[in-house]
C-alpha positions as a printed NumPy array, in Angstrom:
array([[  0.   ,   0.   ,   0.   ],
       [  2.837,   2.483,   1.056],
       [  4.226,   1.727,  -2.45 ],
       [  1.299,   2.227,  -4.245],
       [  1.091,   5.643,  -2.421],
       [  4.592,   6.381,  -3.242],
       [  4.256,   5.876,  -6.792],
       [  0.987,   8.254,  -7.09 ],
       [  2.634,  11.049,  -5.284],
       [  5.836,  10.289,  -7.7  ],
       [  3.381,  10.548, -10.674],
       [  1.639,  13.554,  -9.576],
       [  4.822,  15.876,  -8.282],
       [  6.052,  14.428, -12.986],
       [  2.512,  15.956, -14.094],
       [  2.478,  19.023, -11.775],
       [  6.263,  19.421, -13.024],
       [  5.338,  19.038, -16.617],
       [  2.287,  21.489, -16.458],
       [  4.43 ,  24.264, -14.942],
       [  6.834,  24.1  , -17.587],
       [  3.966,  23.913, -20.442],
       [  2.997,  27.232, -18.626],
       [  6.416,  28.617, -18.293],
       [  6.999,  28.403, -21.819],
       [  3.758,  29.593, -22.919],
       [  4.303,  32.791, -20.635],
       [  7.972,  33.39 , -21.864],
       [  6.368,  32.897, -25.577],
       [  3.714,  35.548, -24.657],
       [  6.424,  38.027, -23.519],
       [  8.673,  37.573, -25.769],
       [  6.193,  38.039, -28.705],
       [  5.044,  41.085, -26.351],
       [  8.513,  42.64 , -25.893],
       [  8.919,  42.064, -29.859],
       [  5.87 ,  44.161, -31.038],
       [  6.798,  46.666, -28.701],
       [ 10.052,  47.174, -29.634],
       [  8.687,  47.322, -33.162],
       [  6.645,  50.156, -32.823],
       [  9.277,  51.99 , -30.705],
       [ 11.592,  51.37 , -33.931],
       [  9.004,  52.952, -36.405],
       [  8.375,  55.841, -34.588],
       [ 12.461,  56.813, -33.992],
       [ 12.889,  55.841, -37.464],
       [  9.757,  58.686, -38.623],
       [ 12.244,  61.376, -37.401],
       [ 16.194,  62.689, -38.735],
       [ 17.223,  64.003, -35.237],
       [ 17.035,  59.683, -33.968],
       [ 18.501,  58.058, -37.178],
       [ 21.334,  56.841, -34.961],
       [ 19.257,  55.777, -32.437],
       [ 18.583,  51.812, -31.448],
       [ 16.219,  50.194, -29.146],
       [ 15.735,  47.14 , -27.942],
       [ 13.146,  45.757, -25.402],
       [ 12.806,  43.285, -22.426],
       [  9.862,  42.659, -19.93 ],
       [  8.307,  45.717, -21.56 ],
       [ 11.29 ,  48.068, -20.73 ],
       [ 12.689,  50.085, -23.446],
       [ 16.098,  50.857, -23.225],
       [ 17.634,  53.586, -26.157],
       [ 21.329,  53.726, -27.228],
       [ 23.128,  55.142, -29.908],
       [ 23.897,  58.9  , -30.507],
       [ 21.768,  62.19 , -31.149],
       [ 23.466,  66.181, -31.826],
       [ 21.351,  67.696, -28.947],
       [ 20.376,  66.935, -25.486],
       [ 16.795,  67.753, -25.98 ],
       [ 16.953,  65.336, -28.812],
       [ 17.856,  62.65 , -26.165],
       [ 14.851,  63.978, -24.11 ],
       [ 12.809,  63.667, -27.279],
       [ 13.786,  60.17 , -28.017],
       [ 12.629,  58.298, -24.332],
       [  9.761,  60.623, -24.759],
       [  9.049,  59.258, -27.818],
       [  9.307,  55.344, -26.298],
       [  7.436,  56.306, -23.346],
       [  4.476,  57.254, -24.975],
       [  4.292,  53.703, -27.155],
       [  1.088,  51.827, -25.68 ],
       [  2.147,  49.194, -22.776],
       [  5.836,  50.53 , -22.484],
       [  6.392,  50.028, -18.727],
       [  9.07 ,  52.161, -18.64 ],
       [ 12.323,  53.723, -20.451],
       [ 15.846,  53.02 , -19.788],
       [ 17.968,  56.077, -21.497],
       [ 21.426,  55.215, -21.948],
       [ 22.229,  58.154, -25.448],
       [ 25.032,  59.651, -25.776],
       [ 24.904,  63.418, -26.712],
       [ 27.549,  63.637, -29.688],
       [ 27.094,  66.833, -31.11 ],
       [ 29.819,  69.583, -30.905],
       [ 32.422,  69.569, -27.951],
       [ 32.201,  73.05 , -26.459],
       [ 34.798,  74.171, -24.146],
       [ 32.98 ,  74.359, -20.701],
       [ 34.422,  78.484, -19.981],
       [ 32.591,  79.24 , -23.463],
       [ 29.816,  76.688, -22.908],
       [ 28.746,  78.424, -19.493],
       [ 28.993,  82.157, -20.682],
       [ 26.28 ,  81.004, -23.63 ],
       [ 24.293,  79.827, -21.869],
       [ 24.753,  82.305, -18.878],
       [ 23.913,  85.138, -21.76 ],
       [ 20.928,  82.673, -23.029],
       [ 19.074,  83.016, -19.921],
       [ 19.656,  86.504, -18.643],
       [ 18.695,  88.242, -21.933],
       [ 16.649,  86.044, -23.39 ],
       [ 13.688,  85.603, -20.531],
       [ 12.473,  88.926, -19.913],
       [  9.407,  90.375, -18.222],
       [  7.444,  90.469, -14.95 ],
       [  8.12 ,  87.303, -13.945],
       [ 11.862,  87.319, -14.044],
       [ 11.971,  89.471, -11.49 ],
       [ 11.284,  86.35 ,  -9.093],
       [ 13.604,  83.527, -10.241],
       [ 17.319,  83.305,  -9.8  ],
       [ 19.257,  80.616, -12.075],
       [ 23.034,  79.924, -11.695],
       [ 25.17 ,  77.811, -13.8  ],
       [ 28.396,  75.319, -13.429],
       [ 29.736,  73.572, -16.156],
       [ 32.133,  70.509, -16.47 ],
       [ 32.815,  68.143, -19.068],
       [ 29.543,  69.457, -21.073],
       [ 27.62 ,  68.251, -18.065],
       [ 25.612,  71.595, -16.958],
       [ 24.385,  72.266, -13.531],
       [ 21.595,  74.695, -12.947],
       [ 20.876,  75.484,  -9.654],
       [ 18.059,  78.362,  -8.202],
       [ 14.371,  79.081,  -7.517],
       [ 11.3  ,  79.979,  -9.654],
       [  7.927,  81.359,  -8.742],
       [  5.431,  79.481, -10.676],
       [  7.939,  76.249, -12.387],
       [  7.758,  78.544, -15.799],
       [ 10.515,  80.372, -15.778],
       [ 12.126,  76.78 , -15.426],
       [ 10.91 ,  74.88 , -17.621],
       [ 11.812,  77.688, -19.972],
       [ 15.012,  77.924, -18.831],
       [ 15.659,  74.085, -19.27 ],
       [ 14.426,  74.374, -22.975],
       [ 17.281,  77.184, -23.776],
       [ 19.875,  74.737, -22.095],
       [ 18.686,  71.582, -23.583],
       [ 18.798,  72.695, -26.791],
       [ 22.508,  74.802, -26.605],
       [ 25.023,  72.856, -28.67 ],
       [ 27.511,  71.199, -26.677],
       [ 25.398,  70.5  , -23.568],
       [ 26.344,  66.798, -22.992],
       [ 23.585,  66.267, -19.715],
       [ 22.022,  68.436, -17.602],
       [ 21.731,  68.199, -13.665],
       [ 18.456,  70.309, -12.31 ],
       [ 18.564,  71.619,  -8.42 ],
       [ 15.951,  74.339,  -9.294],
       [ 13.463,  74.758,  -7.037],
       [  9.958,  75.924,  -7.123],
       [  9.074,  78.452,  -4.321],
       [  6.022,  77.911,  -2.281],
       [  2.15 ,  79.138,  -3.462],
       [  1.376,  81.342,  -0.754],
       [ -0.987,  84.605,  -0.943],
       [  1.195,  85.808,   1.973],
       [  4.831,  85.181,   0.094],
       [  3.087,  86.781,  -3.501],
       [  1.769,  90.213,  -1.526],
       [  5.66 ,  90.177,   0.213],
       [  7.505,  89.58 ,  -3.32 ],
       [  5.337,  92.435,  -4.516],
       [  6.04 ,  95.001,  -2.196],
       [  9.681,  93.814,  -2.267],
       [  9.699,  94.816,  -6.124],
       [  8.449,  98.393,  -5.57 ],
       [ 10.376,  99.374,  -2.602],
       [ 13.396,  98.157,  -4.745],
       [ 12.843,  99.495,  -8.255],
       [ 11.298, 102.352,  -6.999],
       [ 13.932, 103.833,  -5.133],
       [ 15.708, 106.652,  -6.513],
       [ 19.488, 104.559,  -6.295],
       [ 18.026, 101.55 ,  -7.928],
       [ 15.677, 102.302, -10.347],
       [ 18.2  , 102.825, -12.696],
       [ 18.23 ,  98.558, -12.986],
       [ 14.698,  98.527, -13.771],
       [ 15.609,  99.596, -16.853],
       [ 18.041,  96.781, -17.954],
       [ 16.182,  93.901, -19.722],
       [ 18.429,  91.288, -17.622],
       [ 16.724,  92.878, -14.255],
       [ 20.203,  92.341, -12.2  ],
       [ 18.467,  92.185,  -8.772],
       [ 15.967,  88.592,  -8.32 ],
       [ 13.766,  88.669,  -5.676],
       [ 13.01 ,  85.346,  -3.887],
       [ 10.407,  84.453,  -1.795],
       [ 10.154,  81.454,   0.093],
       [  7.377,  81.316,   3.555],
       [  8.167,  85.101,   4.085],
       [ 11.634,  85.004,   4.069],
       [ 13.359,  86.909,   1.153],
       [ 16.549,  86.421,  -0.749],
       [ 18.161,  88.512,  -3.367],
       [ 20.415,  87.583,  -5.922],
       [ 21.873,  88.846,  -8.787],
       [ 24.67 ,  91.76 ,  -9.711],
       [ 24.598,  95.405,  -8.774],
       [ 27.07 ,  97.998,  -9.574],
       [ 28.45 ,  99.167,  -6.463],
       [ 28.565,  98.19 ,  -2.89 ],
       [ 26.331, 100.986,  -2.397],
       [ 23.512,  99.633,  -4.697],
       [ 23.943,  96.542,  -2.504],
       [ 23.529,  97.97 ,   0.902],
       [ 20.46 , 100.159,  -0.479],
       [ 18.751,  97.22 ,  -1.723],
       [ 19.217,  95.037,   1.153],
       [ 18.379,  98.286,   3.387],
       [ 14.621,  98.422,   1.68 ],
       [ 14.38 ,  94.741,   2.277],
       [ 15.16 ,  94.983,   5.426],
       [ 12.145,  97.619,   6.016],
       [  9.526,  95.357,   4.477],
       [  6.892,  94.445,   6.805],
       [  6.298,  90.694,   6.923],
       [  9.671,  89.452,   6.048],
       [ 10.664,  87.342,   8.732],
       [ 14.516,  87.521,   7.11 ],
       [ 16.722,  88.929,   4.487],
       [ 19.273,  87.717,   2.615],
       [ 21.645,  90.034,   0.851],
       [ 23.378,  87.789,  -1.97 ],
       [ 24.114,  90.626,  -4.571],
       [ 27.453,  90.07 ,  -5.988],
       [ 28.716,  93.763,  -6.88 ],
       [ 29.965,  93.743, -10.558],
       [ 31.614,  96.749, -12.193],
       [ 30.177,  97.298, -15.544]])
């Protein structure tokens, strides 16, 4: 009897074993004919445009990973944007390498330096501060932005400078806050409007940023003397509701 036991729980772990491997295979058939239409329809879409002609893909467990080379960084950006929005994609792995012109990093950082300071003008550039550090290509943009605009617009300019090889973003996006908006508004007009300083409302770069982050102000940017500096931070310093200020004008003879 303990035999014939033996031998049917023999026989059933054979025909459990068997079924699990008919069901392996038909799952690993499934995904691989999954991963292979997947990867085919990242292919014809990279192929529809120039800026990815030396672009490959290839796909496993319905992740897309990119390779090959593209002339601008926002093409790179373009490209897992691209695989990303192919239907069932489950994610993107971005491994491009930016091979466009080699820029020294000196020349590089003045560009783009120039890029963002004369190119983004208006009301809103009074309240966001970028600052720049490049090495090897690689840009890092540090800062703060009122509403996430001025970023985004800032990361456009950089993204699509020749010789930007990556890009590294530490900006930050101050807080919504009625209280912070009616501070960074009053901080404007006592600054502008004074008689020593309203000379810099006039330049299109707008040298002095104010930033406002839960009532406490910061203000960056480049003034002419150490005179303009004190001044500014002085009329800060008077605002009502600004629990602290921080003076971080660098004084730049022009």
């Amino acid at each position: 009897m303990t035999g014939k036991h033996s031998f049917k729980r023999w026989a059933g772990s054979l025909l459990a074993i068997g079924l699990l491997s008919t069901t392996l295979c038909a799952e690993t058939s499934a995904a691989a004919r999954y991963d292979n239409q997947l990867q085919s329809a990242v292919t014809q879409k990279l192929v529809a445009k120039r800026q990815f002609r030396n672009v490959q893909s290839s796909v496993e467990d319905g992740i897309v990973t990119l390779t090959g080379t593209v002339d601008l960084y926002q093409s790179k950006l373009d490209a897992a944007k691209v695989a990303r929005k192919i239907a069932n994609a489950q994610g993107v792995r971005n491994l491009i390498d930016v091979a466009g012109p080699n820029v020294p990093d000196a020349q590089l950082e003045q560009k783009l330096a120039t890029k963002l300071t004369y190119v983004r003008e208006g009301f809103d550039s009074t309240f966001d501060y970028f600052a720049l550090g490049v090495k090897d290509g690689i840009v890092t943009v540090a800062g703060a932005d009122r509403t996430g605009v001025g970023r985004d617009e800032a990361m456009a300019d950089i993204a699509n400078m020749p010789g930007v090889k990556d890009v590294i973003d530490n900006i930050t996006v101050e807080p919504t806050s009625t209280y912070d908006e009616g501070l960074r508004l009053r901080a404007m007009r006592a600054i502008y409007r004074d008689p020593v300083l309203s000379k810099y409302a006039i330049d299109p770069a707008r040298p002095i940023r104010i930033i406002v982050a839960n009532g406490h102000l910061t203000l960056y940017g480049a003034v002419n003397s150490a005179m303009d500096k004190q001044v500014a931070g002085l009329r800060a310093g008077q605002l009502f509701g600004a629990f602290s200020v921080d003076n971080r004008l660098e004084v730049v003879k022009s």
